[in-house]
N, C-alpha and C positions, 0 to 999 in steps of 0.2 A: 893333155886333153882328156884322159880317164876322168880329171875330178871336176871336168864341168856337167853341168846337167843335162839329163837326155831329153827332158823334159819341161817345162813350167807356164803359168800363164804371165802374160801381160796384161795391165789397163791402160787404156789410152783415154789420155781427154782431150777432147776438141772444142774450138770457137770458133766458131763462124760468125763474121761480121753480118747481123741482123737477123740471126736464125739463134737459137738459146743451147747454150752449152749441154755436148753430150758424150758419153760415157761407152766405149766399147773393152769387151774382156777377149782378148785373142789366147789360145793353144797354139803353145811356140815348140818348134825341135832346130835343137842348134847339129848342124852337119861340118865337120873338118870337109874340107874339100882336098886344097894341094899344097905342099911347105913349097914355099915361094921367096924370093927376096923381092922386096921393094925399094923404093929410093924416095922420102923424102926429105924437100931441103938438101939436096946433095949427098942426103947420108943414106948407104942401106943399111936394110932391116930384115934378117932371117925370120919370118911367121909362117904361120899356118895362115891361109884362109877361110874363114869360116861361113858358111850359110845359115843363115836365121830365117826358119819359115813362118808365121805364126798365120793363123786363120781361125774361123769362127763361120757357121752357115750363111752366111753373108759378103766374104771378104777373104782376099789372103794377102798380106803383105810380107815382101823377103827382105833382109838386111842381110848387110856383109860387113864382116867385119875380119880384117887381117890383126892377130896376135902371136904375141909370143908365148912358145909351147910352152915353156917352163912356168914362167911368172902369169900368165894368159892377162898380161896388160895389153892392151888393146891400142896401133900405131893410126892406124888409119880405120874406118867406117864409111860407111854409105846406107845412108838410114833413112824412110819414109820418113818424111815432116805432116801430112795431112792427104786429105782428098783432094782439096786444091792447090795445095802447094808441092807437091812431087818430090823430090828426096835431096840429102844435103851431105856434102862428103867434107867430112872431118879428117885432118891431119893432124897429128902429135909431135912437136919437132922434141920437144922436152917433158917429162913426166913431172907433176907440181912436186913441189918437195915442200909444202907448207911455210 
């Protein structure tokens, strides 16, 4: 976890059905929370938990994401999708191997 950043921004682009595409720059700090196991698909998974805060004068959106310390590949997330769409949790049963 030392070698992720303590720091960085984001941009986010959005679409709204009938309003014109637009552009936000979020200040993100990613936070370890707790090493935890999970279970997906029947398999556990030793991670850490992580909190993703990002905000801007306007907005704060948090993401989470459970990885592993070593490799910090990422098993599971739960991530803002928009303003009206509310957030979307991703599983990883298998990492792509190209």
């Amino acid at each position: 976890m030392d070698q992720w950043p303590q720091q960085f921004h984001r941009d986010y682009q959005f679409r709204l059905r009938g309003v014109r595409d637009y552009n936000i720059t979020l200040n993100c700090k990613l936070v370890p929370v707790v090493s935890e196991t999970i279970k997906i698909a029947e398999l556990d998974f030793d991670v850490v938990r992580v909190s993703e805060t990002c905000t801007n004068a306007r907005r704060q959106i948090v993401n989470t994401y459970w990885a592993d310390a070593d490799t910090r590949f990422i098993w599971k997330s739960v991530q803002r999708l928009g303003p009206e769409l509310g957030q979307a949790t991703i599983e990883i049963i298998r990492p792509y191997s190209g």
